[in-house]
NUKEKOL-670213 format. One record per residue: residue number from 1; x, z, y of N, C-alpha, C in turn. Coordinates in nm, 4 decimals. Example, Ala and Ser with C-alpha at 12.3 -4.5 7.8 and 13.67 -1.06 7.14 Angstrom:
BEGIN
1|1.3190|0.7800|-0.5690|1.2300|0.7800|-0.4500|1.3200|0.7800|-0.3300
2|1.2850|0.7080|-0.2250|1.3670|0.7140|-0.1060|1.2900|0.7870|0.0030
***
This chain:
BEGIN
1|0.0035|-1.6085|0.5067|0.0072|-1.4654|0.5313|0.1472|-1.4284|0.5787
2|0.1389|-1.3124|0.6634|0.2990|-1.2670|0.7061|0.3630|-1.2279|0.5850
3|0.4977|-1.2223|0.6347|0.5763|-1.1272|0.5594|0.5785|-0.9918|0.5406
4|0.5009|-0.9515|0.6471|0.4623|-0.7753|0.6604|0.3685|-0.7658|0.5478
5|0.2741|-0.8607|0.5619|0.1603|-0.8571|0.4494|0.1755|-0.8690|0.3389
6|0.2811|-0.9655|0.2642|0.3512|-1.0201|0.1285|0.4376|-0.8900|0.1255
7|0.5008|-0.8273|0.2190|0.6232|-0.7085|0.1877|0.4884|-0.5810|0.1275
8|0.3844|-0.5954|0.2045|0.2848|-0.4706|0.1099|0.2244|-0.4806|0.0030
9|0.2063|-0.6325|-0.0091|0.1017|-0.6606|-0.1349|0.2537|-0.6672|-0.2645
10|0.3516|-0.6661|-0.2786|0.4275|-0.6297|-0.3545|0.4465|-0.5201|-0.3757
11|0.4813|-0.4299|-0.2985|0.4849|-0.2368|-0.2662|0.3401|-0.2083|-0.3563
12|0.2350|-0.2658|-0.3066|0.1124|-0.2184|-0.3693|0.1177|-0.2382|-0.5567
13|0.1637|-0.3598|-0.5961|0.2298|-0.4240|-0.7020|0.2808|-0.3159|-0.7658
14|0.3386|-0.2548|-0.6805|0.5023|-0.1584|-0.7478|0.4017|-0.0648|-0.7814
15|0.3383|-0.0161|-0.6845|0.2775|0.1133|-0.7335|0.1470|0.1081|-0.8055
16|0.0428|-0.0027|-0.8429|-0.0149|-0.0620|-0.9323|0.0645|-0.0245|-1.0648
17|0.1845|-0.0894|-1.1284|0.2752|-0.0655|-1.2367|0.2855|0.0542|-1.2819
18|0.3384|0.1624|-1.1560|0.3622|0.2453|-1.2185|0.2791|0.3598|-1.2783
19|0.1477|0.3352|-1.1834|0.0214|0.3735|-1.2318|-0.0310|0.3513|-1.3782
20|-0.0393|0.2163|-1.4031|-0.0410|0.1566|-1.5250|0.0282|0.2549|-1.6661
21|0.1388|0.2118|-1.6026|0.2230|0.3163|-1.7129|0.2482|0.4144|-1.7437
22|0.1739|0.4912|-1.6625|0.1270|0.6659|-1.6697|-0.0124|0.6780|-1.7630
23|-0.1068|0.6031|-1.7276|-0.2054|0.5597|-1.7964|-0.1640|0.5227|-1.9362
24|-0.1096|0.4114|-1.9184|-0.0938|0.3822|-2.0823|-0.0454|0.4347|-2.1689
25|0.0806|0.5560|-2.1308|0.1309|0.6166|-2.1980|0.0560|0.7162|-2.2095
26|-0.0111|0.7928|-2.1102|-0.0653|0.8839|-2.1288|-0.0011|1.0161|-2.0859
27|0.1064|1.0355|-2.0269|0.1805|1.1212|-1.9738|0.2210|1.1941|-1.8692
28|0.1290|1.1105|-1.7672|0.1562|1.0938|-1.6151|0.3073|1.1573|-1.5985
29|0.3576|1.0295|-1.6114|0.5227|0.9696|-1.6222|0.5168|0.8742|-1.4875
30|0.4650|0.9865|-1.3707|0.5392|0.9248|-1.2408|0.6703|0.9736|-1.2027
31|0.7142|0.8844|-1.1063|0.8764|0.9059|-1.0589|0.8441|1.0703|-0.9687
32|0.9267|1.1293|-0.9436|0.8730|1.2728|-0.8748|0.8268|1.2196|-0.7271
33|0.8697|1.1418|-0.6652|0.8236|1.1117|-0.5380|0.6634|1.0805|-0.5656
34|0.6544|0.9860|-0.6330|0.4891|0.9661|-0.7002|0.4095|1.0743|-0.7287
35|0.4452|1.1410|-0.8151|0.4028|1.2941|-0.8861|0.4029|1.3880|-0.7603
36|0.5055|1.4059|-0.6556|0.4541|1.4751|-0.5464|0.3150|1.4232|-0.4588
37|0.3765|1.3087|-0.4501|0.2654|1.2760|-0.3671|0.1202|1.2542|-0.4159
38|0.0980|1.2616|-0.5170|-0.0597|1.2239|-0.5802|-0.1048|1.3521|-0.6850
39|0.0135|1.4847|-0.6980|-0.0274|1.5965|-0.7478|-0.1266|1.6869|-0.6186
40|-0.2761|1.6828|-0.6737|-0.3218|1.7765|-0.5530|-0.3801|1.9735|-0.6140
41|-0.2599|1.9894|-0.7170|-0.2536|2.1323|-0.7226|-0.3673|2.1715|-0.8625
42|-0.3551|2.2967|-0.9046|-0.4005|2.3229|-1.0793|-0.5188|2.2051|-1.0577
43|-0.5238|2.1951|-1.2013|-0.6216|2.1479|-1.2507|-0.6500|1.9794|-1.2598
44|-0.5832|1.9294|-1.1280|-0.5616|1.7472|-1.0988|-0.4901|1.7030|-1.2047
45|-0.5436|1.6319|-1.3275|-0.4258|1.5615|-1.4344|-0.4013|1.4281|-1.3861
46|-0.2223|1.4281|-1.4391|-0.1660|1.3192|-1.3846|-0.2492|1.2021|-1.4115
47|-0.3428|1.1634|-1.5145|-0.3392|0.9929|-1.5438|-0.5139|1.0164|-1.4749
48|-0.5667|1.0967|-1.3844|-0.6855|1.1098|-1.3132|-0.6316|1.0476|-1.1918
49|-0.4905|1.0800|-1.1789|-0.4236|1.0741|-1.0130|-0.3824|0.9532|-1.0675
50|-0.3478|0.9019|-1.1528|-0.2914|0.7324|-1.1304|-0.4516|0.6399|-1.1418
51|-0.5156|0.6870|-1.2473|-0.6556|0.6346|-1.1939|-0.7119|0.6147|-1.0536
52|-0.7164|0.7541|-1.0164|-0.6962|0.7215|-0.7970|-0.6007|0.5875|-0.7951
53|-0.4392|0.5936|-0.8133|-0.4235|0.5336|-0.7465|-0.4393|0.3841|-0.7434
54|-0.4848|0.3673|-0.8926|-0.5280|0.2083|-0.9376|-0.6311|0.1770|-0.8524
55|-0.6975|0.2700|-0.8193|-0.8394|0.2441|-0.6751|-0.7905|0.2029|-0.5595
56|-0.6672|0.3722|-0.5287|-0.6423|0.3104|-0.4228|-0.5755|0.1662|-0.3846
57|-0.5026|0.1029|-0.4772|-0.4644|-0.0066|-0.4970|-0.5312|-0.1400|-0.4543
58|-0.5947|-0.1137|-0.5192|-0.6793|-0.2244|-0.5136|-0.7627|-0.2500|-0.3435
59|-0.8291|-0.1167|-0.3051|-0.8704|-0.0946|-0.1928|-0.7765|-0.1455|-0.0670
60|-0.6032|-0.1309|-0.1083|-0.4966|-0.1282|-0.0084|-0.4802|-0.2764|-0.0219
61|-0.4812|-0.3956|-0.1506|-0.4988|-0.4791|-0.1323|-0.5948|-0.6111|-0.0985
62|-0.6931|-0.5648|-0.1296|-0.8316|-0.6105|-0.0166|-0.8065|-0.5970|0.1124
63|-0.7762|-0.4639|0.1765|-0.7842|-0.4465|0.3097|-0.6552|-0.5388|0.4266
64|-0.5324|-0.5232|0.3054|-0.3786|-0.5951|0.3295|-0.4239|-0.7728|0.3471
65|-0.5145|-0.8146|0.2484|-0.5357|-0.9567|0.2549|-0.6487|-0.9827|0.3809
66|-0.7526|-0.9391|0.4037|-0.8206|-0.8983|0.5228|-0.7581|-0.8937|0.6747
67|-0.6228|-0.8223|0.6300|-0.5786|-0.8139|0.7954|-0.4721|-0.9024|0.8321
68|-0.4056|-0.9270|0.6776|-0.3302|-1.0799|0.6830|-0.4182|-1.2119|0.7365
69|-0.5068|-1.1779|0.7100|-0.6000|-1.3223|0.7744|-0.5964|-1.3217|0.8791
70|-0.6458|-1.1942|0.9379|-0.6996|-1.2137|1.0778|-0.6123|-1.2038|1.1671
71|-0.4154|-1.1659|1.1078|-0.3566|-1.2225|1.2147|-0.2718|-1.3350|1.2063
72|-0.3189|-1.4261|1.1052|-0.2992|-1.5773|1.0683|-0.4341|-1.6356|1.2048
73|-0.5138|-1.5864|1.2446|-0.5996|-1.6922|1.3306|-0.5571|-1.7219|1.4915
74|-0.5955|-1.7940|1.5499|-0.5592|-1.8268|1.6730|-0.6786|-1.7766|1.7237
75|-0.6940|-1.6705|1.7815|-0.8017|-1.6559|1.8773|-0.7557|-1.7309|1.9773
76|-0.9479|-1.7578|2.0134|-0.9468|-1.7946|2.1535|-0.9927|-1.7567|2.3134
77|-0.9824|-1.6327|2.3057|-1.0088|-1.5200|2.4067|-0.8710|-1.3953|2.3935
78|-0.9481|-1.2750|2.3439|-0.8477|-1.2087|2.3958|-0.8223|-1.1664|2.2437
79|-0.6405|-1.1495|2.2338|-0.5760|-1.1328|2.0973|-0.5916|-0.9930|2.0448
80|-0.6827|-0.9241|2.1073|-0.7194|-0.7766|2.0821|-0.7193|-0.7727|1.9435
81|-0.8580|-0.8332|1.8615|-0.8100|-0.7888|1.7309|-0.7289|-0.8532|1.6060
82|-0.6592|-0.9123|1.7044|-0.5246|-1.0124|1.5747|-0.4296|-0.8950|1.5985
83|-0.3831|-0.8206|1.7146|-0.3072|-0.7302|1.7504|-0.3314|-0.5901|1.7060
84|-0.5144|-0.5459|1.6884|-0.5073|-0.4189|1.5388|-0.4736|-0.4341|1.4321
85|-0.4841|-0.5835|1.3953|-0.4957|-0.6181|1.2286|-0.3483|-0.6068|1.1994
86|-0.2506|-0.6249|1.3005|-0.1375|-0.6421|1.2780|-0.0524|-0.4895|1.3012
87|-0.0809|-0.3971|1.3588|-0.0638|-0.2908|1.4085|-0.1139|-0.2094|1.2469
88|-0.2401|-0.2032|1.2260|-0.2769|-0.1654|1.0823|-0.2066|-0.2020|1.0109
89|-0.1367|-0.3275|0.9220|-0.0309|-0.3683|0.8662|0.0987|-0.3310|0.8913
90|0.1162|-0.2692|0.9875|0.2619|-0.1973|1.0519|0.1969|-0.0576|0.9961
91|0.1327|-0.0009|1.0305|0.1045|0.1572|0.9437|0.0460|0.1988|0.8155
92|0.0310|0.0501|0.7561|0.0146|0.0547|0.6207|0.1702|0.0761|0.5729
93|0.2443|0.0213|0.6111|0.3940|-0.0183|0.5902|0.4457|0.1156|0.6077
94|0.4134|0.1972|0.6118|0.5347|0.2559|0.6838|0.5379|0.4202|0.6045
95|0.4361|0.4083|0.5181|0.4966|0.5088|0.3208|0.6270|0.4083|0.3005
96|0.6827|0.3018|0.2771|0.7422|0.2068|0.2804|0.8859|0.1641|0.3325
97|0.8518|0.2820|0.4166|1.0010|0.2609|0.5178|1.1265|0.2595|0.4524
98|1.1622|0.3817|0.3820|1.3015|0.3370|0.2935|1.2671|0.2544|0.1779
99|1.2105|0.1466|0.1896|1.2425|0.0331|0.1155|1.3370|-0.0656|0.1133
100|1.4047|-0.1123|0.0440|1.5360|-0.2042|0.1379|1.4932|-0.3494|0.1685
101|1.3872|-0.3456|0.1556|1.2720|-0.4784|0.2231|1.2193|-0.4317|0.3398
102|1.1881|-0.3421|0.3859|1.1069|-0.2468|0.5074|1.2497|-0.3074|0.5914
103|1.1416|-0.4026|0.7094|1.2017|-0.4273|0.8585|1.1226|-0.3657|0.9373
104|1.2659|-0.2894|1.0185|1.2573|-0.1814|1.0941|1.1574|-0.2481|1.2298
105|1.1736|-0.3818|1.2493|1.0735|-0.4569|1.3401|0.9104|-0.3893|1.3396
106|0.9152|-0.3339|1.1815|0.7498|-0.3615|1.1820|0.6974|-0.1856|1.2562
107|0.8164|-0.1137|1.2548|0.7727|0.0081|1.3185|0.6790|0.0236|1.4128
108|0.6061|0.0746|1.4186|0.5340|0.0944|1.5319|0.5561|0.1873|1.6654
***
């Protein structure tokens, strides 16, 4: 698998954890960047929104290992879809960007 792909399935990792630990505590004790981004206004409780995001998680890493494959293959016609799978993996990446792992290469 690329490194674009290993740089998300860790990111996904990160935010797996911190999900976890909103949950377990019971507090929805996200970082405020988290808490902004997964508060969707009265009534949404935090450990409903880390529940989402344990879904979305999981969903982001299925789809991350999926497109890591398919631009691990050698087609033998036209590289059309090794070149979405890889393009999708560049805009999965890119919540990601100020990461100090995020290469600016993968911009789209």
């Amino acid at each position: 698998m690329s490194d674009l792909a290993d740089f998300l399935l860790a990111r996904i990792a990160e935010d797996e954890a911190v999900a976890q630990l909103s949950i377990t505590h019971g507090t929805g004790g996200f970082p405020t960047s988290y808490g902004q981004r997964l508060w969707n206004g009265p009534g949404q409780y935090p450990v409903m929104a880390a529940q989402r995001l344990l879904a979305e998680c999981s969903a982001k890493r299925r789809i991350v290992e999926r497109l890591g494959r398919a631009t691990d293959v050698a087609w033998s016609g036209s590289y059309a879809v090794r070149d979405d799978a890889l393009d999708s993996l560049r805009d999965l990446a890119l919540p990601y960007a100020d990461h100090p792992d995020y290469d600016e290469a993968w911009r789209v």
